[in-house]
C-alpha positions in Angstrom: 282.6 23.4 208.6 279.1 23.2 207.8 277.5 25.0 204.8 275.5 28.4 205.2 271.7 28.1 205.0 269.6 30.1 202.7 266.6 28.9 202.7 263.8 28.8 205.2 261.3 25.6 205.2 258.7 28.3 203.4 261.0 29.4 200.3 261.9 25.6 199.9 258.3 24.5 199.4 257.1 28.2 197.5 260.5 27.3 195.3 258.8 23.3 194.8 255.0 24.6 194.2 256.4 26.2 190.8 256.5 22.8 189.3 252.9 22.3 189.8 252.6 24.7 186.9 255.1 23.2 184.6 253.6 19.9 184.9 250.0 21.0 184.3 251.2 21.8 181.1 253.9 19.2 180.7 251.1 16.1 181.7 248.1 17.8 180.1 250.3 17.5 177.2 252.6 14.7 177.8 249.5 12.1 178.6 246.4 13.4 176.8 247.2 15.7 174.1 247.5 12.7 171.2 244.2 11.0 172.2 242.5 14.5 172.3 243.9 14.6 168.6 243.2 11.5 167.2 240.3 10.4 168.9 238.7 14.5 169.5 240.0 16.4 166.6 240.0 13.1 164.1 243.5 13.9 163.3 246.1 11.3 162.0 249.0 10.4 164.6 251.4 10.2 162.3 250.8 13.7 160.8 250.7 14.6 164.5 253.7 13.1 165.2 255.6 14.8 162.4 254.5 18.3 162.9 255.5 17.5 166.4 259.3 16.9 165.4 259.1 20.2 163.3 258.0 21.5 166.1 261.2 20.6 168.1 263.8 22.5 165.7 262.5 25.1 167.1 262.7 24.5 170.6 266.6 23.8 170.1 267.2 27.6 169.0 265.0 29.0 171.7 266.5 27.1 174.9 270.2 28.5 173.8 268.7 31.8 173.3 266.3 32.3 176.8 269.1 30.6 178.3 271.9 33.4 177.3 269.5 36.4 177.6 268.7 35.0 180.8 272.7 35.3 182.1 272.6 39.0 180.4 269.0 39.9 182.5 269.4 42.4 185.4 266.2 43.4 187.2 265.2 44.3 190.7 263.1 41.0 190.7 267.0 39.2 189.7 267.6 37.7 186.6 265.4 34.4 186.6 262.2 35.4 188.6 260.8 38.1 185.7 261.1 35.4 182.8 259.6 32.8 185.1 256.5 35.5 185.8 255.1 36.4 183.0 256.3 34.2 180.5 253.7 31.5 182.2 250.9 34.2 181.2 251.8 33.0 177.2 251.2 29.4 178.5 247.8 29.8 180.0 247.1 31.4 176.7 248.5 28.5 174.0 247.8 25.8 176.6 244.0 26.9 176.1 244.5 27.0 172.5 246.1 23.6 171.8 243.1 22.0 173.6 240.4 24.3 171.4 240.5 23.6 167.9 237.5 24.7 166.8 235.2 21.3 165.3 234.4 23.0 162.3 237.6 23.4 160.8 238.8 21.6 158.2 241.6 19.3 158.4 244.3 21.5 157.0 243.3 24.4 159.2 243.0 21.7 162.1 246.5 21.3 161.8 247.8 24.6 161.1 245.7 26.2 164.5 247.7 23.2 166.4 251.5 23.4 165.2 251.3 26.9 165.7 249.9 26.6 169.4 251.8 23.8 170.5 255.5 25.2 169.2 254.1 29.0 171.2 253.9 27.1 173.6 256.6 25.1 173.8 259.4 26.9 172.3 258.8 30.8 173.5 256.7 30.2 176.5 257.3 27.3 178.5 261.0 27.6 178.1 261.5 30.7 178.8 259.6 29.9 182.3 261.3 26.4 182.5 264.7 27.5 181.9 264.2 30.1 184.6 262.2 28.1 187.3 265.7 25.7 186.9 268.2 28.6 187.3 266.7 29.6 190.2 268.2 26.7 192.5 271.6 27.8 191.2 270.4 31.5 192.3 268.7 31.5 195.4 271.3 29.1 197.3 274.9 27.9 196.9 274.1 25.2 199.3 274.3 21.7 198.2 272.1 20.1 200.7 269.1 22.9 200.1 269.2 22.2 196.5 268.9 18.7 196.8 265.8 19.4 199.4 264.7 21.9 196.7 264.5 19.7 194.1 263.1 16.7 196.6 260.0 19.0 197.1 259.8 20.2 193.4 259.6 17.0 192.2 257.0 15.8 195.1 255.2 18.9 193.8 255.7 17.8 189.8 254.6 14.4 190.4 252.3 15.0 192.9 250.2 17.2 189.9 251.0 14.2 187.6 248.7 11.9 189.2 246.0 14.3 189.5 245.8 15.3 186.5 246.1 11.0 185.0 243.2 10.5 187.6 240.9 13.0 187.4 241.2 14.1 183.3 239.3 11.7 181.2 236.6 11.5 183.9 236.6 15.4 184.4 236.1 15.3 180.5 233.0 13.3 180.4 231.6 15.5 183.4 232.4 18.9 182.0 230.4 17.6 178.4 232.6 15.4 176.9 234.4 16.1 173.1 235.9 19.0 172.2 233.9 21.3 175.3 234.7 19.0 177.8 238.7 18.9 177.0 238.4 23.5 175.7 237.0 23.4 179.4 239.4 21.1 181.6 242.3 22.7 179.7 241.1 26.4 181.3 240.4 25.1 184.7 244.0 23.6 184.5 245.6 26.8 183.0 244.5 28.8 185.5 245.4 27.1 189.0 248.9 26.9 187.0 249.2 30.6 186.9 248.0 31.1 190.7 250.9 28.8 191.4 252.8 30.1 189.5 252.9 33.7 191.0 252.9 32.2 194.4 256.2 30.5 193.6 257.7 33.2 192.1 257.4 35.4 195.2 258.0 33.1 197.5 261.9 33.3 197.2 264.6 35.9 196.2 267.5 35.7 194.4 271.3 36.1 195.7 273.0 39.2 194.4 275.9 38.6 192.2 278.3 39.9 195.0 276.6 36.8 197.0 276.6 34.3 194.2 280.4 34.7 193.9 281.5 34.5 197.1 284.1 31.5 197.7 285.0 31.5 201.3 285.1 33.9 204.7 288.8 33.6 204.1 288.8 35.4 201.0 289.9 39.0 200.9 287.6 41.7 199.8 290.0 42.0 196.6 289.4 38.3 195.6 285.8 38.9 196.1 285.3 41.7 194.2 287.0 39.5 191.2 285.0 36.9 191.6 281.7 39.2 191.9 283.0 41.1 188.6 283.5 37.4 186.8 280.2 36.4 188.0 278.3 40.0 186.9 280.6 39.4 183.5 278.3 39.3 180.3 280.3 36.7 178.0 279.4 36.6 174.4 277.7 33.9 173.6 280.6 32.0 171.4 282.4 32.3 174.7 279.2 30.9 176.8 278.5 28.1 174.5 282.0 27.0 173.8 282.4 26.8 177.8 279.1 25.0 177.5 280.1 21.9 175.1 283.2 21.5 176.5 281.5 20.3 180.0 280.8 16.4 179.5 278.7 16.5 182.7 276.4 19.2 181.1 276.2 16.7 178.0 275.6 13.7 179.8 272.7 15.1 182.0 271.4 16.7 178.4 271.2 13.1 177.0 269.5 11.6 180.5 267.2 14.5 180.6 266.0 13.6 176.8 265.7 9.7 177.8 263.7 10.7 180.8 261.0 12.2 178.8 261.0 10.1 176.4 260.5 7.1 179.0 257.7 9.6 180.7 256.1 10.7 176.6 256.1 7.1 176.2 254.5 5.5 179.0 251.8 8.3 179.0 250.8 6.3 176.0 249.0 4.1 178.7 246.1 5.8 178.0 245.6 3.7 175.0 247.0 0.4 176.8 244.3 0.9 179.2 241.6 1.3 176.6 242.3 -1.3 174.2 244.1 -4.0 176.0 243.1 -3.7 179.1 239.5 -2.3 178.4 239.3 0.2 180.9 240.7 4.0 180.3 239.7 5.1 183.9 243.0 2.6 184.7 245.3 5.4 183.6 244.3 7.0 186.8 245.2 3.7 188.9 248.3 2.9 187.7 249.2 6.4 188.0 248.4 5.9 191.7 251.2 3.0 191.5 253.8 5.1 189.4 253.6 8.4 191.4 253.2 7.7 195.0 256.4 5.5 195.1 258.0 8.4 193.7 256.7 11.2 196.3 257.7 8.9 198.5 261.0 8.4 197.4 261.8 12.2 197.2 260.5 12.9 200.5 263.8 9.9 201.6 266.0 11.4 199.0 268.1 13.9 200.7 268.3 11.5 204.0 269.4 9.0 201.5 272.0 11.1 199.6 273.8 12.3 202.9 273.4 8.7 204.8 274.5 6.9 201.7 277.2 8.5 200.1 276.0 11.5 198.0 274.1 11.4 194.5 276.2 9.3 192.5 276.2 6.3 194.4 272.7 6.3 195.5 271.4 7.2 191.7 273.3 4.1 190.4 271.3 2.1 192.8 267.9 3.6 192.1 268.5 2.7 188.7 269.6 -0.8 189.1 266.3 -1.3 191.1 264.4 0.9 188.4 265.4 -1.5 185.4 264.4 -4.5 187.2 260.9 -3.5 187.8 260.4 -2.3 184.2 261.4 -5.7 183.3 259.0 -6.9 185.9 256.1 -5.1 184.3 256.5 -6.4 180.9 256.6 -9.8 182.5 253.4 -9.4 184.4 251.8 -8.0 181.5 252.3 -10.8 179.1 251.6 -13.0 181.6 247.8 -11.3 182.6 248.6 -10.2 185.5 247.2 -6.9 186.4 248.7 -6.6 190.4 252.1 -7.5 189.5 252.5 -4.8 186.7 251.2 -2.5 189.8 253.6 -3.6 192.2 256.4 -3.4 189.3 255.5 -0.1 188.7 256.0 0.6 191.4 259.2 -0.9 192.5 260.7 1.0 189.4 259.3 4.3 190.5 261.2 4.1 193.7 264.4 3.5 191.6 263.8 6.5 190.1 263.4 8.9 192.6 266.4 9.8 193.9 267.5 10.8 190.0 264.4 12.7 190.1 265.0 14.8 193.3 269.3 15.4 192.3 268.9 16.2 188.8 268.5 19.6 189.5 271.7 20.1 191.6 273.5 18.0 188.9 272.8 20.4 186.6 274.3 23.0 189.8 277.2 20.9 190.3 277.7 20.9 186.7 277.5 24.6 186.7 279.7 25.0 189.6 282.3 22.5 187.5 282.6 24.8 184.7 282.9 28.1 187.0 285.7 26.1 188.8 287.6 25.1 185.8 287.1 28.7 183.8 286.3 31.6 186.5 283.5 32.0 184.5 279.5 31.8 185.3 276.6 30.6 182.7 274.1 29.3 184.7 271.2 30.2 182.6 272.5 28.6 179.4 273.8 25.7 181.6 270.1 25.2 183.2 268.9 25.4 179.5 269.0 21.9 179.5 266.2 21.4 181.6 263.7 22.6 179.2 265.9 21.6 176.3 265.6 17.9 177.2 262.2 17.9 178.4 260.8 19.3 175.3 263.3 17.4 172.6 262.7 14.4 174.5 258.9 14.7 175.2 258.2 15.6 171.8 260.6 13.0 170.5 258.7 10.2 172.5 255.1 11.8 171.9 255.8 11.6 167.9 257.3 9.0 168.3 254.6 7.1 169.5 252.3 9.2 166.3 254.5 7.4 164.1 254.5 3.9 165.8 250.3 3.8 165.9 250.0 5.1 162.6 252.4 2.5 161.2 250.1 -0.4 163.4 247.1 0.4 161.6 245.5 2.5 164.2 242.1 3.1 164.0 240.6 5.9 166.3 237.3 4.8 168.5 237.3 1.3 167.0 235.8 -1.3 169.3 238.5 -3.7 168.7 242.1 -2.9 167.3 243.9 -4.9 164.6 246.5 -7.2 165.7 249.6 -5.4 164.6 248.1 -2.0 166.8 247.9 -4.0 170.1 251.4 -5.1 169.3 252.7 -2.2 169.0 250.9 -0.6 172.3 252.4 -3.6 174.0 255.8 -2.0 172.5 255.2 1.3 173.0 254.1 0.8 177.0 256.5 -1.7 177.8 259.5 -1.9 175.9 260.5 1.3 175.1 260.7 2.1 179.2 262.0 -0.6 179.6 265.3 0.0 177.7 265.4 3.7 178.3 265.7 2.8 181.5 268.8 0.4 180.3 270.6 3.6 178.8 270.2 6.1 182.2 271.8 3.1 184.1 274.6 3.5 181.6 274.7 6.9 181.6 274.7 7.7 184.8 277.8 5.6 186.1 279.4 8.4 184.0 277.8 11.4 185.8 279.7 11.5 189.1 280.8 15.2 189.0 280.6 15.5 192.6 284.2 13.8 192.8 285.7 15.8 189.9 284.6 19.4 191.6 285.5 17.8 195.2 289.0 17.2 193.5 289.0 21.0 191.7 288.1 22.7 194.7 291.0 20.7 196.4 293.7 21.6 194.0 292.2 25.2 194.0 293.0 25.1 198.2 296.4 23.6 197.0 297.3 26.6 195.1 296.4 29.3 197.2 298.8 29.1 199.8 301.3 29.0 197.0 300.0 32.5 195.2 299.9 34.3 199.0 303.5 33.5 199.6 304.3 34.7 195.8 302.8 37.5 196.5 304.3 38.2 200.0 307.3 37.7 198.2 
């Protein structure tokens, strides 16, 4: 029997448009936030980078807790859409901040006005909407196939904002002044077509009720439903919630891939200064995003053709990867042999590898979800979709300081003409390496991940036992 349909073609897409506003923050900050820093601000990456990791203690209390008061949020709106609406109103306002230090600070103050705007940002406001933009594909459909289209289109959506923002930032710099005016400027322009997105996304769709959400079958009796509705509506302490949590090794898995992801994406957003000091030409960031990106859309607009045709998400992810490693590998060859095309045509060999990862991960994280409601009878969907922003901002932050640390060790020196030897070294590091292996690790990871068989196999001992409890009963 084929699933039930939720979704029209128009909440699909208003659903996807939402990431457009997650990633004008995410690759505002992700790609350009360290140069503005060092190279703006005269700040020193490593400081940077440690105030960065301090940063990040943070994050890890606030995902837990947006995620649980998430599950406990009842509203007319539903329990995701509210947090996803206004909390984006904190990120215009720190996302403007972060790129504004005033010039005439002094250092110390300099550094102060930034840790204070970038963990806002990051740990009250961008999770709280992240978390809830995530839930929502757990909460607006219970069908597989929609949440795989779903997160297709986000992702086109993510990446698709991505490379606009790598191509048109440092030049819309220079034109909007240049310095500190020219990056206060873009960083409003961007804030605010992120919060008209925004909106739009959030009223595009609506969420299930829980009566809905905990529906199992048409067979079911109106007993069994009102059970499961009453399980779902439950509000479990959050000992309860997070013990359910840990104990899920798919939830802990796609915690750790989510963190390498970033850190692969914090890391080659480094390219800025690969292009400018190695390759001479910063505009480039904008060309190999080209190369990195549009694989990628493509790839998600294939991915849910390529899921059902191939053998669902495990199978076809353990492929993409394969393919992804070997054109990282290719890159690093063509780099260090010269060879500008080839690292393109790498790039972008790898990007398609990684799309299909890209365009599940989101109903992983469902299927996940749906493997600890199967096991226990018991629904924590927010905390469970807390690893979405978890990841992205542990891992982001972990790769951006990480790369803080790695120039300051090289002997860095910001606007020089000509970089020491041990600084281009380490940019060739930093660019091509570190993907490289990250990529390695996902590979590994993911032939772990294949919880689509272990909740096919639930669900069939579930249908085993209920034949068994009616004739008990009749009994």
């Amino acid at each position: 029997m084929s699933e039930k349909k939720y979704l029209k073609w128009y909440n699909k897409v208003g659903y996807g448009s939402g990431d457009v506003a997650g990633n004008v923050v995410y690759a505002l900050l992700s790609a350009f936030v360290m140069i503005y820093l060092t190279d703006t601000a005269g700040l020193n990456p490593g400081i940077i980078g440690t105030l960065m990791m301090l940063s990040k203690f943070f994050d890890g209390f606030s995902d837990i807790i947006f995620g649980t008061l998430l599950d406990r949020t009842r509203t007319r709106m539903g329990k995701a859409r509210p947090w996803m609406l206004w909390a984006f109103v904190g990120c215009v306002i720190t996302l403007i901040a972060v790129f504004a230090i005033p010039p005439s600070m002094g250092d110390t103050a300099k550094y102060a006005w930034f840790f204070i705007a970038y963990t806002l940002l990051n740990s009250v406001f961008y999770t709280a909407n992240n978390i809830a933009y995530s839930s929502l594909t757990a909460l607006i459909t219970k069908n597989s196939s929609e949440r795989v289209q779903m997160g297709s289109i986000r992702f086109m959506f993510a990446f698709g904002t991505s490379l606009l923002i790598q191509t048109f930032t440092v030049k819309g710099v220079e034109l909007l002044g240049g310095g500190a005016e020219g990056w206060r400027t873009i960083a409003i322009i961007y804030a605010l077509i992120g919060l008209a997105v925004n909106t739009l996304s959030v009223m595009s769709v609506r969420e299930l009720s829980p009566e809905e959400l905990a529906e199992r079958s048409e067979d079911e009796s109106e007993e069994e439903k009102a059970a499961a509705a009453a399980a779902a509506a439950d509000k479990l302490p959050f000992k309860e919630s997070f013990k359910l949590l840990v104990s899920n090794k798919y939830y802990l898995i796609i915690l750790v891939v989510f963190l390498l992801t970033q850190i692969f994406t914090a890391t080659l957003n480094m390219g800025i200064y690969f292009m400018t000091y190695i390759l001479g030409d910063a505009n480039l960031l904008g060309v190999f995003a080209w190369a990195i990106n549009i694989p990628l859309i493509v790839g998600l607009l294939v991915t849910p053709w390529v899921v059902s045709r191939f053998g669902g998400m495990y199978h076809v992810n353990i492929v993409g990867y394969i393919i992804a490693v070997a054109g990282r590998l290719g890159v690093v060859a063509a780099a260090y042999a010269g060879n500008l095309p080839l690292m393109l045509v790498f790039s972008g060999i790898a990007s398609i590898g990684m799309s299909p990862l890209q365009g599940t991960v989101n109903a992983l994280i469902a299927e996940a979800s749906e493997h600890t409601f199967l096991r226990s009878g018991k629904r924590i969907d927010g905390l469970m979709f807390s690893c979405t922003s978890l990841g992205v901002k542990i891992g982001g932050g972990l790769g951006t300081a990480l790369a803080g640390w790695l120039l300051a060790m090289s002997g860095y020196v910001a606007n020089a003409p000509v970089q020491p030897a041990s600084a281009i070294n380490m940019l060739y590091f930093m660019y091509l390496w570190i993907p490289a292996i990250v990529n390695g690790i996902i590979l590994f990871l993911l032939s772990r991940l294949d919880v689509e068989k272990a909740n096919n196999r639930l669900r069939a001992e579930d249908e085993l036992e209920q034949p068994v409890a009616v004739e008990s009963a009749q009994q």
